[in-house]
N, C-alpha and C positions, 0 to 999 in steps of 0.2 A: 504494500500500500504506500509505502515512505516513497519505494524508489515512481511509482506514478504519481506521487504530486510532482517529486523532483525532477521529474523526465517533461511533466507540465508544464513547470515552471521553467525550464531553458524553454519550452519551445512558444509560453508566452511573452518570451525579454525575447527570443528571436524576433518575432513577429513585428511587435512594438519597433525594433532597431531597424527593419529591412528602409525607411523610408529615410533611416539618414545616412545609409551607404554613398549615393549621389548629391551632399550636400555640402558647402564648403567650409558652412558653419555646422556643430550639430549641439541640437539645446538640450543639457540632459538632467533632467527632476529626479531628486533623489534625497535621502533622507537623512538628518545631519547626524550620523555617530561616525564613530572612531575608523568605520572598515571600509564606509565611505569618504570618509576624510582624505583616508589615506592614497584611494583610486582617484582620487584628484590629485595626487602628486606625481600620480603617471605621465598628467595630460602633456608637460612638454615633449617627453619622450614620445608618445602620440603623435602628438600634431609634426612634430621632428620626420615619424617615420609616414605618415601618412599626406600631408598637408592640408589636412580637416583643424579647426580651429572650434574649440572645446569654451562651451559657456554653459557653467554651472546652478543649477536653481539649487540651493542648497535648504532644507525646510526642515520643520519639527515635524514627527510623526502624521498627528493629526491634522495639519496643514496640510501638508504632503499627498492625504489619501485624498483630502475636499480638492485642493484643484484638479488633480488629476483627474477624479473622477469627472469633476465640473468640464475639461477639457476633453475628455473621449466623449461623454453625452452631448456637447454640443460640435463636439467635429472641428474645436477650436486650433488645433494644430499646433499648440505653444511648445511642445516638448517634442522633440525627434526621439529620446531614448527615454524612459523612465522606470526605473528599477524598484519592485514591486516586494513584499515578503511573503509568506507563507499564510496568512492571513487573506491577501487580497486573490492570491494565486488559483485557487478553484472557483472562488463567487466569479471571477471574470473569467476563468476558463473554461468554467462554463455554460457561462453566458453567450461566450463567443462560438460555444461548439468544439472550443479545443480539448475539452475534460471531459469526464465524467463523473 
């Protein structure tokens, strides 16, 4: 059961990311602790090896899940990647028809 959420949840961060492979900038919403902090200290080596240019929404938990959500309902388009937990990971994939 563990390894189908987890196998879920990559193929819902896939999904979410396919739209900022062709982008020059990509906007990515995420949520402010330590593991995240730290994937922001990747971005220069990033943008070094790719020449995509990395701008961070960096939020509190419960902010985090309202705009997001506020931006997939209305098709807003603000975020190119947004990194989701294990909480959000079945309600929307299965919403989307990714889960079960």
């Amino acid at each position: 059961m563990q390894f189908s959420k987890a196998l879920c949840a990559a193929g819902a961060i896939s999904v979410l990311a396919t739209g900022a492979a062709l982008a020059d900038t990509i906007t990515i919403a995420t949520v402010n602790n330590g593991d995240m902090i730290r994937m922001q200290k990747l971005t220069d080596d990033f943008t070094a090896k790719t020449g995509h240019t990395v701008e961070w929404v960096t939020l509190e938990e419960n902010v985090l899940r309202q705009r997001v959500t506020t931006d997939i309902t209305t098709k807003g388009g603000q975020f190119d990647i947004m990194t989701i937990g294990m909480y959000e990971t079945p309600i929307w994939g299965a919403t989307a028809g990714w889960c079960r």
